[in-house]
MARTORPA-729551 format. One record per residue (C-alpha): chain; y, z, x; residue number from 1. Coordinates in steps of 0.05 Angstrom, whole numbers, m for minus. Example, Ala and Ser with C-alpha at 12.3 -4.5 7.8 and 13.67 -1.06 7.14 Angstrom:
! MARTORPA-729551
  unit      yy      zz      xx  pos
     A     m90     156     246    1
     A     m21     143     273    2
! end
This chain:
! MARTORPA-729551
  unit      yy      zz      xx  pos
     A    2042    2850    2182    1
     A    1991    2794    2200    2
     A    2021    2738    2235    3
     A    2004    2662    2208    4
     A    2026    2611    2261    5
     A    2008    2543    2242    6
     A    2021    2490    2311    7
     A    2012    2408    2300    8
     A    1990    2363    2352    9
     A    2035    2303    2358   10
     A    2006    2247    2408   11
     A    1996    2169    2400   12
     A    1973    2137    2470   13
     A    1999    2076    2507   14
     A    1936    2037    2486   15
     A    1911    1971    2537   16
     A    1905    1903    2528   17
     A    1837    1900    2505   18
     A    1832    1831    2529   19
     A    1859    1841    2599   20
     A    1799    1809    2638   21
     A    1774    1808    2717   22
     A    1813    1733    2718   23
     A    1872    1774    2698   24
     A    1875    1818    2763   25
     A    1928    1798    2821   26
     A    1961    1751    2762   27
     A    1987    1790    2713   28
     A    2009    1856    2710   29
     A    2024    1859    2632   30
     A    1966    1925    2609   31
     A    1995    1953    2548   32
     A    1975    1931    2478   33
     A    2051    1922    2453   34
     A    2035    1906    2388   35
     A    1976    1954    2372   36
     A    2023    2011    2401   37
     A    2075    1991    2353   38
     A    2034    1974    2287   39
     A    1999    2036    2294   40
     A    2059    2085    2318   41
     A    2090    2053    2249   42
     A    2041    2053    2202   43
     A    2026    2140    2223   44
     A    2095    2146    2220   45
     A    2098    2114    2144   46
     A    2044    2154    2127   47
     A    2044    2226    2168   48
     A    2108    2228    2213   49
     A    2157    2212    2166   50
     A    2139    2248    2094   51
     A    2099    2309    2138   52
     A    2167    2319    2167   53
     A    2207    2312    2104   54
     A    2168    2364    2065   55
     A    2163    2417    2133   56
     A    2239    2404    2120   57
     A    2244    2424    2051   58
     A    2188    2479    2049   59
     A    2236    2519    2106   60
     A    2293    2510    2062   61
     A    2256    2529    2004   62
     A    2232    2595    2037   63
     A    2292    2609    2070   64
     A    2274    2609    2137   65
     A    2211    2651    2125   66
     A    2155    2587    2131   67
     A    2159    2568    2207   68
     A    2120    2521    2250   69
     A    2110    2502    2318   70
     A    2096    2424    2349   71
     A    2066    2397    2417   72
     A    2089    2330    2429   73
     A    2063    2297    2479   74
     A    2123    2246    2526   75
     A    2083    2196    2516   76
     A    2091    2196    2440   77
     A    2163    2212    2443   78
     A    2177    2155    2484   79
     A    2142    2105    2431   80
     A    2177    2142    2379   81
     A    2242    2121    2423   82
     A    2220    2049    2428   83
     A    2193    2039    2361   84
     A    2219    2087    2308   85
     A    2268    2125    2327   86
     A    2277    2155    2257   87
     A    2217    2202    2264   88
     A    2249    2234    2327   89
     A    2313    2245    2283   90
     A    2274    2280    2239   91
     A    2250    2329    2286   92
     A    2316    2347    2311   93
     A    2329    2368    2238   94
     A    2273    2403    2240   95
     A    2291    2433    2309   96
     A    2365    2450    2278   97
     A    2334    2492    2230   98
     A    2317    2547    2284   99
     A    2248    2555    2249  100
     A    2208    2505    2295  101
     A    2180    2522    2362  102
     A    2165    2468    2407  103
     A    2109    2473    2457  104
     A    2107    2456    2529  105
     A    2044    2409    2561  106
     A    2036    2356    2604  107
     A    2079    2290    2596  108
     A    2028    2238    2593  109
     A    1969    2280    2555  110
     A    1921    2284    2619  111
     A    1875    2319    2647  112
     A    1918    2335    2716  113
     A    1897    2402    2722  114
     A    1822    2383    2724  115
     A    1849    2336    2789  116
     A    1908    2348    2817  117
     A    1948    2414    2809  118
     A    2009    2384    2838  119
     A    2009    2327    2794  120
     A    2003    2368    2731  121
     A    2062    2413    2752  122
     A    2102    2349    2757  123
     A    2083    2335    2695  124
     A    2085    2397    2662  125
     A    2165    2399    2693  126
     A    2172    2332    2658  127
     A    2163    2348    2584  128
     A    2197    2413    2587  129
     A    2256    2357    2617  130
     A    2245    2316    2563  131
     A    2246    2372    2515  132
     A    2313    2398    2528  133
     A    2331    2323    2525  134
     A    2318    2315    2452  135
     A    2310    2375    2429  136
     A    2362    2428    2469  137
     A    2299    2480    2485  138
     A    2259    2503    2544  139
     A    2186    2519    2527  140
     A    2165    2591    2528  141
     A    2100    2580    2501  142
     A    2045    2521    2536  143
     A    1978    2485    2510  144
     A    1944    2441    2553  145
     A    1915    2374    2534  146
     A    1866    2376    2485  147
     A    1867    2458    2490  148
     A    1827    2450    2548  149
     A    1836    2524    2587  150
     A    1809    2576    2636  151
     A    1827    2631    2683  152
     A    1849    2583    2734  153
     A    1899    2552    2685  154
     A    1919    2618    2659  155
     A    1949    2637    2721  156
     A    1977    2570    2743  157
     A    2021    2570    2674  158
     A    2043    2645    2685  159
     A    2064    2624    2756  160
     A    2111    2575    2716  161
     A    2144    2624    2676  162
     A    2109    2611    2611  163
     A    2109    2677    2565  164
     A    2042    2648    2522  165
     A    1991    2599    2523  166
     A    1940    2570    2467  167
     A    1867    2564    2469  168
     A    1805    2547    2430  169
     A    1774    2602    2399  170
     A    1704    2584    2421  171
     A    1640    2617    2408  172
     A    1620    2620    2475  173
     A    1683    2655    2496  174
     A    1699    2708    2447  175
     A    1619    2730    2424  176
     A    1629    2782    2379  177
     A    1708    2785    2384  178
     A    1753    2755    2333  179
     A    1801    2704    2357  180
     A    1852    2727    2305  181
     A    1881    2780    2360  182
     A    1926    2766    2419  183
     A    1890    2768    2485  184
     A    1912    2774    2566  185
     A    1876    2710    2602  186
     A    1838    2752    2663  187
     A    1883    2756    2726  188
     A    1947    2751    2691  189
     A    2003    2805    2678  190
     A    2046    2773    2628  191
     A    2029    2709    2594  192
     A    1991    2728    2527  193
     A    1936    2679    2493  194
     A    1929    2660    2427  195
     A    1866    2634    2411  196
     A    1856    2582    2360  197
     A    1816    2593    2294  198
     A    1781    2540    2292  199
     A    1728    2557    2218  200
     A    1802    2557    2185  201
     A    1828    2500    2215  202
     A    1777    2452    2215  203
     A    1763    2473    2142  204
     A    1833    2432    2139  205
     A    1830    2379    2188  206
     A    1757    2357    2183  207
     A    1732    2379    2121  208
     A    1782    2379    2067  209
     A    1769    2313    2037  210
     A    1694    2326    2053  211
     A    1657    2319    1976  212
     A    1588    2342    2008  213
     A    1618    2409    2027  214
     A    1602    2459    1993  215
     A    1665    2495    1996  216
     A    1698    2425    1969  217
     A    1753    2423    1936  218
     A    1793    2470    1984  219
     A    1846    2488    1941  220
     A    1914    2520    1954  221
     A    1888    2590    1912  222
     A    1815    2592    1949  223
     A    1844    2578    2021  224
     A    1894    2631    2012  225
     A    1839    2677    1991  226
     A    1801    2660    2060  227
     A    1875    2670    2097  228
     A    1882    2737    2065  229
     A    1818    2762    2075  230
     A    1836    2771    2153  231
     A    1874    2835    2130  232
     A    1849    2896    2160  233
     A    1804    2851    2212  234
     A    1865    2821    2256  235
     A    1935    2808    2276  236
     A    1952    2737    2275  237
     A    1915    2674    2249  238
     A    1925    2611    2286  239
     A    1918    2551    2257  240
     A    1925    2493    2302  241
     A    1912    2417    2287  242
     A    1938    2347    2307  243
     A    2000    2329    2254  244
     A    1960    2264    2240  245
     A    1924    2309    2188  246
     A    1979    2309    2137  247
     A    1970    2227    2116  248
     A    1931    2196    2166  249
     A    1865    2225    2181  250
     A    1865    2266    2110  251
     A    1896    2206    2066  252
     A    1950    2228    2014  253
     A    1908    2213    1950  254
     A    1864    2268    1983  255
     A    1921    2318    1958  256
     A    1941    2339    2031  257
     A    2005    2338    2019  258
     A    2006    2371    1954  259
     A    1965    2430    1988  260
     A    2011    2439    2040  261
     A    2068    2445    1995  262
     A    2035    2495    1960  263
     A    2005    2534    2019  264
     A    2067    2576    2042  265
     A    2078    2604    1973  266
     A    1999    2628    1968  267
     A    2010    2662    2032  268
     A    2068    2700    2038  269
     A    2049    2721    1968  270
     A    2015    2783    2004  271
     A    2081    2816    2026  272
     A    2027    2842    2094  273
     A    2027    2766    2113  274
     A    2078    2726    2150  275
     A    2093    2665    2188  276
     A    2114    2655    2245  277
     A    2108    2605    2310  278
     A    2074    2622    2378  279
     A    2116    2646    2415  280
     A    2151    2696    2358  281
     A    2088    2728    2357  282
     A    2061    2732    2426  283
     A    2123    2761    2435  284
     A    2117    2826    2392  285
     A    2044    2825    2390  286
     A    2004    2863    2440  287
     A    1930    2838    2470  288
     A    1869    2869    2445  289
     A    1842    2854    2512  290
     A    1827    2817    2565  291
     A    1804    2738    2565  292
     A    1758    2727    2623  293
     A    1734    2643    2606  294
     A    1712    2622    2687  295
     A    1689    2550    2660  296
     A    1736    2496    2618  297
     A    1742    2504    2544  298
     A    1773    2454    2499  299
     A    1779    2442    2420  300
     A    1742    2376    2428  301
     A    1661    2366    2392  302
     A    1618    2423    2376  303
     A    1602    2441    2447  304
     A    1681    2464    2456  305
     A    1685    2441    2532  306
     A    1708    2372    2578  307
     A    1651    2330    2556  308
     A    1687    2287    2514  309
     A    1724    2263    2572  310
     A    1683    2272    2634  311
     A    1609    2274    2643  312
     A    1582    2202    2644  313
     A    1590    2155    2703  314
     A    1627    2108    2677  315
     A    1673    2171    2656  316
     A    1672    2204    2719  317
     A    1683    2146    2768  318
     A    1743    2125    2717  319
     A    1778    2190    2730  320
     A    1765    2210    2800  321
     A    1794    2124    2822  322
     A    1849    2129    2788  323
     A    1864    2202    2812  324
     A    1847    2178    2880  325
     A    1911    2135    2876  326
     A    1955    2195    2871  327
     A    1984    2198    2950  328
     A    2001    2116    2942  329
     A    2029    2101    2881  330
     A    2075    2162    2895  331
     A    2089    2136    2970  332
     A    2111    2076    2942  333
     A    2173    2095    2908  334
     A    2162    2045    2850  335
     A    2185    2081    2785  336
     A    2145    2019    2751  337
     A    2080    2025    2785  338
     A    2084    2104    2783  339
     A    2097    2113    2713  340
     A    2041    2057    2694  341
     A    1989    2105    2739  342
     A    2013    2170    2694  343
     A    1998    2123    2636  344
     A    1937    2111    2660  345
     A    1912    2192    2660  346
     A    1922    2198    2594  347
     A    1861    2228    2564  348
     A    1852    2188    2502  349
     A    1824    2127    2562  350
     A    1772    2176    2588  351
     A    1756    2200    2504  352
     A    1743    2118    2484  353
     A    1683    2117    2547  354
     A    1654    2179    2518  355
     A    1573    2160    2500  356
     A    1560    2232    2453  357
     A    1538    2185    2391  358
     A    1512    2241    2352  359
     A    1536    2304    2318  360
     A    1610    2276    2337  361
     A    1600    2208    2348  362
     A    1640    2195    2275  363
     A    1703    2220    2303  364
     A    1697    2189    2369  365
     A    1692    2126    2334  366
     A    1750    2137    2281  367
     A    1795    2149    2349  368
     A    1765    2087    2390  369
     A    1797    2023    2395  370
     A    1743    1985    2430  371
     A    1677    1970    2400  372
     A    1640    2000    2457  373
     A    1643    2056    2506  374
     A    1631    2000    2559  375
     A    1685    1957    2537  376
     A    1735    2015    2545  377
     A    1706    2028    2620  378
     A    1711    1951    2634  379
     A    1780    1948    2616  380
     A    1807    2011    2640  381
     A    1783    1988    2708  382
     A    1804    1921    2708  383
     A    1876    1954    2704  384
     A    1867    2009    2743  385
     A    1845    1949    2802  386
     A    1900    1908    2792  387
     A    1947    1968    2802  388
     A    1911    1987    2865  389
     A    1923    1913    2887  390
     A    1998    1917    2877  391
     A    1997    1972    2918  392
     A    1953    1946    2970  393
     A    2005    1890    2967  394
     A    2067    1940    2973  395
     A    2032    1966    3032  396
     A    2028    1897    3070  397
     A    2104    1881    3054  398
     A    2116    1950    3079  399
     A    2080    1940    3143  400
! end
């Protein structure tokens, strides 16, 4: 029996004030972008959150329990979905109820912690699985870390946590010659299983199905099954992971995405040898093939599968390590305010919009970007980022 397991990516940032200038800082301490966070959170949710959602619903009852999935979403999205539409977190928990879902563990606010602070990405990690059995009534079994980024380090740091699996890009540079449609043991670990994502399959979905200078375009329903079925006899289990925003948003519904994905589980199981099933059902009767030894960061990010789309450039790296530098104060000060503004404030998407790689990904850094230029991103990220380090210099001085 070969495995399918299908896991969405469900994440909309806090996004700044765009405006929020130097003559701003020690004045006002107003950052978010209230109505951009709610037009947007709406308008995926009219297009992806809401019908995806419905039709998941429908295609488990239609199957009877045999088409499963599996969702990461981020705290920080299920907090605007609190705020702003609380009809598309409803419609999880039905999808929860259903006992064919799998929700995934990662950090609250989407950041890249472990790359800066291992303490601070427990917290974090202990905070969505909180939030987690909140909404939903689960504890994680299974983790993915923002973005997929992974290595050994991480590996062992999420076993130490009492996760039983963890996901990961299937990158070239990791697996050579190896397939990633096995289950693998991340090097230095005894328990926690891997499952790597593959990433020809699911970018043939999430990038390239609407793509009319493809040459495998159309992807239909019949001709991706074929490519799905052709695994047999050369693996166990086929991951297919992608962000949700796929379904309607980033692949628009007069593309047929929805019509595909209606069609998909039928063209599967169709091969009584294939089945689906979520993460953590398979990493839990599937063996490893071997051992995954990845010393350096991965990530599903750009062709070069690594941090770069987040750290690498100055303005980048001096974003990151200030605000991280803020850790030991913000949490010394006790202000639930002022400490969940910082967490905001890691969220990888800020780091993503100073990115400078204009070339073979600069289209999809730009699709995701708010800000017209890298340099307006860093300018305003730091204009925040100074004005909360000024509150706190303040705190300090009352304190004293």
């Amino acid at each position: 029996m070969i495995s399918v397991c299908f896991y969405f990516q469900v994440h909309q940032p806090m996004r700044l004030d765009k405006n929020y200038s130097f003559f701003q800082m020690g004045r006002s301490h107003h950052y978010r972008d209230e109505a951009a966070n709610r037009d947007i959170m709406r308008k995926v949710a009219d297009k992806c959150y809401l019908p995806a959602n419905r039709m998941m619903l429908d295609l488990i009852e239609l199957h009877k329990g045999k088409f499963r999935i599996s969702y990461a979403i981020t705290g920080v999205a299920m907090e605007q979905f609190q705020e702003f539409c609380p009809e598309v977190l409803d419609s999880f928990r039905d999808l929860a109820d259903t006992g064919c879902v799998e929700f995934i563990g990662e950090t609250h606010y989407h950041s890249l912690a472990f790359l800066f602070s291992k303490e601070e990405f427990r917290r974090q990690v202990r905070m969505h699985s909180r939030i987690l059995e909140e909404f939903f009534g689960i504890k994680p079994v299974t983790f993915r870390n923002t973005e997929l980024i992974y290595n050994n380090d991480l590996a062992l740091e999420i076993e130490k946590m009492g996760y039983k699996a963890i996901l990961a890009e299937g990158a070239d540079q990791v697996l050579g010659w190896r397939s990633p449609n096995f289950v693998y043991q991340p090097a230095g670990c005894s328990k926690l299983k891997a499952l790597l994502k593959n990433y020809r399959l699911s970018d043939d979905v999430a990038f390239r199905f609407s793509d009319r200078g493809w040459s495998e375009w159309p992807v239909t329903v019949e001709k991706y099954a074929d490519w799905v079925h052709k695994v047999a006899g050369s693996g166990e289990i086929i991951n297919l992971f992608m962000d949700y925003e796929t379904i309607g948003e980033h692949q628009w519904a007069d593309t047929g995405i929805f019509d595909f994905f209606r069609k998909l589980p039928e063209a599967v199981l169709s091969r009584g040898d294939f089945a689906f099933e979520t993460p953590g059902e398979a990493a839990a009767h599937l063996d490893p093939m071997a051992q995954l030894d990845v010393p350096y960061f991965t990530s599903w990010a750009d062709l070069e599968r690594d941090v770069t789309a987040w750290l690498g450039n100055p303005m980048q790296d001096q974003a990151a390590e200030l605000a991280y530098a803020l850790e030991d104060k913000v949490l010394d000060s006790g202000d639930e305010d002022i400490i969940a503004t910082w967490r905001e404030l890691l969220t990888s998407d800020h780091f993503y919009y100073m990115c400078t790689k204009w070339f073979s990904d600069g289209d999809v850094h730009k699709y995701f970007n708010p800000y017209e230029t890298p340099h307006q991103a860093f300018i305003t990220y730091m204009n925040v980022l100074n004005d909360l380090a000024l509150r706190l210099d303040g705190a300090d001085r009352r304190q004293g």
